[in-house]
Each structure stands twice: as C-alpha cells, then as structure tokens.
N, C-alpha and C positions, 0 to 999 in steps of 0.2 A: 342117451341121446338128448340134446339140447342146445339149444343157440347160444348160451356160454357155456364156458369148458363146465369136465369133471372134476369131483371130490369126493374127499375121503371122510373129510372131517364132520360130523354131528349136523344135521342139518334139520331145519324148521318149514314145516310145508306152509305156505301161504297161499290159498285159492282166495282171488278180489274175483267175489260177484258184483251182480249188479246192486244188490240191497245188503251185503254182509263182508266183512274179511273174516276166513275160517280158518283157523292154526293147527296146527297136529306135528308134535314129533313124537318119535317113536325109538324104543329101545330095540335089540337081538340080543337072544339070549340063545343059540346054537339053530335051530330054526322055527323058533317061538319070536311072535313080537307083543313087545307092551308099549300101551299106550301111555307115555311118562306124563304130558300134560295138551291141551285144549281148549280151544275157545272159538267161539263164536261172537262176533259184535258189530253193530250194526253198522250201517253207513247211513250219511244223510240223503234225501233222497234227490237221485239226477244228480250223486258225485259219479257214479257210475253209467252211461248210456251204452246198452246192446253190448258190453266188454269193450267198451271204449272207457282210458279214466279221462275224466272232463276236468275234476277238481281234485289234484295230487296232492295238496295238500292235506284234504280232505280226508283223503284214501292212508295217505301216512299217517295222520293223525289219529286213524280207526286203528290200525297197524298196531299202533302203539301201546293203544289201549289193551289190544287183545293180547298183546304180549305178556303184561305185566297184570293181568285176567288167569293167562293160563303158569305164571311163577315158572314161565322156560327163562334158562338164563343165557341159550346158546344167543350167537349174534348173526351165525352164517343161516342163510334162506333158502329155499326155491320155489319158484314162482311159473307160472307159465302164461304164454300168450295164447290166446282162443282162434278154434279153426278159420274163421272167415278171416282174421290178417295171416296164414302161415300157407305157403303152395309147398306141398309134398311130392314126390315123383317118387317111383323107381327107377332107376337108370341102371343101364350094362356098361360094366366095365373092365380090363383085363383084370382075369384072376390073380396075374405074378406079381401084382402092383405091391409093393410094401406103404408101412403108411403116410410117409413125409410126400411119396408119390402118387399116392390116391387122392391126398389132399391137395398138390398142384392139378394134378388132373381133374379134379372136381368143382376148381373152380374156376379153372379154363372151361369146360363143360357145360356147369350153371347157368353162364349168360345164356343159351339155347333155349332154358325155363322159366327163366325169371325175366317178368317185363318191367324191370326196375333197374336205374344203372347198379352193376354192382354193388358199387362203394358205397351205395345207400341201404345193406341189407346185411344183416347177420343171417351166415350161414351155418351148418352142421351136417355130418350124415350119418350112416350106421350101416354095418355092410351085412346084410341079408342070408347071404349062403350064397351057394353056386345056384348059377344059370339052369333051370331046368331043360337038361336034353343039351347041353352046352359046358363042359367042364374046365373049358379056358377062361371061360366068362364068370363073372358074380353078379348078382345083384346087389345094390347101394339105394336103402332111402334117403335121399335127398330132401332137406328142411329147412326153410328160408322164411325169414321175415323181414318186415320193413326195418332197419334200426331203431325208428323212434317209438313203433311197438315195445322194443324190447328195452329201452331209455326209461320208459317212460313209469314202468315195471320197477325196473333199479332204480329209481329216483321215489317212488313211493317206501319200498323197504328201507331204502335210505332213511326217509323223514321219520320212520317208524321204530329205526335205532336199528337196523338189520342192513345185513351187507348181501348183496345178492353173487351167492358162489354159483347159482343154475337158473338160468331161464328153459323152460321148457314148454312142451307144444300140450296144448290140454288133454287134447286125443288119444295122446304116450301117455301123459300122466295116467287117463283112468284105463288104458291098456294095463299099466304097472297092480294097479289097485286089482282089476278085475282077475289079476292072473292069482290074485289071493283066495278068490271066490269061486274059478272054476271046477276047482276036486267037488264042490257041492252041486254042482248042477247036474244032471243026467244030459250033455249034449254028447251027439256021436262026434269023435273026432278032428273032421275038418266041418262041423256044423256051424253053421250061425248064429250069431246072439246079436240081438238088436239091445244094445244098452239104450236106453232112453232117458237124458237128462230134464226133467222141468223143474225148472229153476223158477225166479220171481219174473223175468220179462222176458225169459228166451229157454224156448224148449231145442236141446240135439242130442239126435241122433246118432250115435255109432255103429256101424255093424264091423263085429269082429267074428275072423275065419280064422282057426288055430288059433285065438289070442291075438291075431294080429289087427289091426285097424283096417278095413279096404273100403269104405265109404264112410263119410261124414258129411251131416246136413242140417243148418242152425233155422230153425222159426220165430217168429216174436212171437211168443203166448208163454203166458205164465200163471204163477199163483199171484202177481200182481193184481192181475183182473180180477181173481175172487178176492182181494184185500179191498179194492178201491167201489165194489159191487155192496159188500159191506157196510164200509164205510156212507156210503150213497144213503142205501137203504134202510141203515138205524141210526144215521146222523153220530158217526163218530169219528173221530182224527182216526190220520193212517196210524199212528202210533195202538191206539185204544182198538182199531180193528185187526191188527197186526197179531195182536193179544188175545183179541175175543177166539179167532181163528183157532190158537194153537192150545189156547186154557178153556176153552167152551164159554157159557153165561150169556148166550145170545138168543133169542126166541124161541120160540117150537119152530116157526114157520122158515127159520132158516133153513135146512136142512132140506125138506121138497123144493122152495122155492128159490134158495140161492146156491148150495150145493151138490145137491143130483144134477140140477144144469152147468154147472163147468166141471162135474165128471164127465159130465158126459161129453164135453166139448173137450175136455182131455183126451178122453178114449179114440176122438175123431183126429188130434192133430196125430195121435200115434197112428193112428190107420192111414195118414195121409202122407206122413214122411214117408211109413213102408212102402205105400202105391209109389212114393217118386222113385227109391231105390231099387223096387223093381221095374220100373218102368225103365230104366237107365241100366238095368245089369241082364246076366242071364238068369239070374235067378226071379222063383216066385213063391218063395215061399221062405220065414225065419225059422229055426228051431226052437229059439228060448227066447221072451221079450225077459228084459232084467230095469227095472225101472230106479231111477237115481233122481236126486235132485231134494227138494224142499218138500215139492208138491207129491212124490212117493210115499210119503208119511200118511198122505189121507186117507183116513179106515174108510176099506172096504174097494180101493182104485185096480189094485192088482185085481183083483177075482171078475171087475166087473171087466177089463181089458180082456183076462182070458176067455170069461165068457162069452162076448160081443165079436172079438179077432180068433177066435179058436185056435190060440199059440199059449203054451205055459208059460206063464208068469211069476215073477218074483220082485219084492221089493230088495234094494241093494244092501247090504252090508260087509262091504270090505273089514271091516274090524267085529265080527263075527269070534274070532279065535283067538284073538290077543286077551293077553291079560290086562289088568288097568294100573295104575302107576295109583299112588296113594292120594293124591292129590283130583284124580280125575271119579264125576259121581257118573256111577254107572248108568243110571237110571233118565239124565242129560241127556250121557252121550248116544244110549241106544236111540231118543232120540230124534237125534242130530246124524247118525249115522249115515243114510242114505243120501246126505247132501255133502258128504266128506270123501267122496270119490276122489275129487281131483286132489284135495290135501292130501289125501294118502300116497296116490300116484307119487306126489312130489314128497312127504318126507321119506317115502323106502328110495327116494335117491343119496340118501345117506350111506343106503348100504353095495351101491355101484361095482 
C-alpha cells in the first residue's frame, strides 16, 4: 500500500523527521532479515516543521549525507507522508470487481471523501477481505494525500541522489515494522496496542487491532523540549545539549530537576492521547503500550508509563531479530532502534 506504485527491486527506507533523516535497508535470507547498512544524520533546525519539509534542499542535502554514511549503494527509496496530510476510509465495494475495475470504481467513489479537487491528490487502496456478514461486498482501504505532500517527498530524495519507487502513509509503514514485533508481545488476538511515537517535536499515537491501524492521533511534545530546557539551564548550543542528553556529563541536579519532570510530562501526553481514543471509540481500555521514537530510549520511561497507566509496556525494537550486515555497529544501532519504526516499515517494502 502507498501513493506511488509497487516494487520489486532493493529498496532504501527514508524516514525525514523533524530533527533527523533515518536510513535502513535490509536484506532476506528465507525468513530472516539483516540489516545491510544505516544511518542516522541530522537535519538543521526548522528544515523540518511538524512533518512539514520547509527547506528541501536542506532535507536533500541531509539525505545525501546519510547515504553515503551508511556505504548503501542502492538508488531506489521509500518514503512516507505523515498522518495529519493523509485521509484513510474504509469503503464497500462489490466483491466481483477485478482490479482495472476497482480502480475505476475507486476513484469515481473518492470524490465522496476527499475534500480536495481530485486532480490535486495522489491516490492508493488495498482491499481488506470481505464485508463482515456481507459476502458480495469487500472491504477497500482507501488512502489519499494532497500531491504536493507527496512531490515534495520525491523531490527531496531526489536532491539526495535517490529515486523515489514508494511513497507511503507513516501509519502502514510502522503497521509493517510492528508486524515484526508482535510474536514477542503477550497480546490476546484482536487485542490493542497503543504504539506510542515521541519523536523531537511531535508525539503519535497508534492503536492497532490485529495489526491493523484503527486510530491515529499526532501532538506537539517532544524530546525537543527537554533539549532546549537544557540547553536553557547550563547555557549550551542545541548542538552541545543534543549530546549532553544522549552521552551524559551534565550535572547531578539534571536528573531531579530537568529529567523526572518531562518524564513525567511524557507519561501524561501518553495518558492523554489514550483518554482522546477512548473517549471517541468503544473502547476503554489498551492491552500493550509499545513506545517508539527518540524519546523511548530514556532509562527508566517504559516501567515508570507502566507504573503510573497500569498497561504493560515496552520499549520498540523492530530490528530485535535480524542479523547485522558487516558494516552496521551493533551497539549504535540498538541504540537508534526504537526511533527506526517508520525506516523499517518502509525498507521491508522491498520485499512486497
């Protein structure tokens, strides 16, 4: 599933955050994956606003960097646009439809969803199964974005030296990644998993049923605020607090004073996306939180989440079970792992 076509051929995950471009391709070796090469590098700051790109060259220019960082030689990409520019539906449609006629039918249909002329939106779908209690019918997810979202994407890989074969929806992507993770979780069946992304300036939400996506909801909080609090408070460039953060050498009094308080305001945006999800569904309660992102990595956030929200918790690791390619340090990428949800999501669209 993605707003440009499918492929076959060897493909390079590209997740553009707000503060980073993250790379990841990946080999198959029968139902093993290794991870051939990776990188992480930064971006300058406010080329990125909220998963908007503001400075494309900028973003290509990081692109580029990380490419020739992680010694991939491929040139084909995939990339994805972020929940708040993509509208999703379900939609019914007749089952005996073949596919040149699902795809007229689908985008005769669309205009009913989309409050954007047409012509100005890349579409896609993915047909679900049958209609429960309905066996004439199917289900079709339907996935739409503005075009210039998805221009905007190809035109940064572009300046990066990379050809964009996939654009894809964030949500899919770490759907893709998480389906690597869930033989380790103890969830029942059709249970819930709130994946939890905090990033640098925008914490979201997923909750998946079966593996599949059925709610998505983005916030502004991040681990920027504890960089720029930092920063503030022992007088140093975002660069130098960026560092302090992730290698230590920063006070005693960090730690009480600047870090228990934006755990703790962590713990709160996650208790606050859950209250909106249920406050909006029939449910009230998650089965597993699985926490993703940058900010994942902080010793000791999982245990205090579970504590506090009385839901088991995990930090993410989609690359958990692969092996590592000769080139990639392990000790990096463990890491870097929990903020490699959506790269992964998009390099396993290599193996479609």
């Amino acid at each position: 599933m993605g707003l440009v076509k499918k492929t076959q051929s060897p493909l390079i995950g590209v997740d553009i955050s707000s503060t980073a471009v993250k790379l990841l391709q990946l080999a198959r070796t029968g139902d093993r994956f290794r991870v051939e090469h990776y990188a992480v590098e930064p971006l300058p700051p406010n080329a990125v606003v909220e998963k908007n790109l503001v400075e494309v060259e900028a973003v290509g220019e990081a692109i580029r960097r990380a490419v020739a960082r992680s010694g991939s030689r491929i040139k084909q990409a995939a990339a994805a646009v972020s929940g708040s520019s993509v509208i999703t539906k379900v939609i019914p449609m007749p089952a005996d439809l073949d596919e040149d006629e699902l795809e007229s039918q689908i985008e005769l249909e669309a205009v009913n969803y989309i409050p954007y002329p047409i012509e100005e939106v890349n579409l896609d779908f993915e047909v679900l199964g049958p209609m429960p209690g309905n066996s004439d019918m199917m289900q079709v997810l339907l996935a739409a974005s503005r075009s210039e979202n998805v221009e905007v994407r190809a035109s940064a890989l572009e300046l990066g030296g990379l050809a964009a074969k996939v654009i894809d929806v964030e949500a899919f992507a770490i759907e893709n990644a998480y389906a690597l993770m869930a033989g380790s979780l103890n969830v029942p069946q059709n249970g819930l998993v709130a994946l939890v992304d905090v990033g640098a300036t925008m914490t979201t939400l997923n909750v998946l049923r079966g593996g599949r996506s059925i709610y998505t909801r983005e916030n502004v909080f991040g681990g920027k605020q504890l960089t720029d609090e930092v920063m503030r408070r022992y007088s140093l460039s975002y660069e130098e607090a960026g560092l302090a953060k992730r290698q230590g050498g920063l006070p005693e009094s960090y730690e009480i004073e600047v870090l228990d308080p934006f755990k703790e305001a962590m713990v709160q945006q996650v208790s606050r996306l859950l209250q909106f999800f249920y406050a909006g569904s029939e449910f009230n309660r998650v089965d597993q939180v699985v926490l993703a992102g940058g900010c994942a990595s902080i010793p000791g956030i999982a245990a205090m989440i579970e504590e506090q929200l009385g839901i088991p918790t995990v930090v993410a690791n989609p690359l958990a079970q692969m092996t590592l390619g000769p080139r990639v340090q392990a000790h990096a990428l463990a890491q870097d792992a929990p903020a490699l949800m959506i790269a992964c999501g998009l390099a396993l669209r290599s193996f479609d």
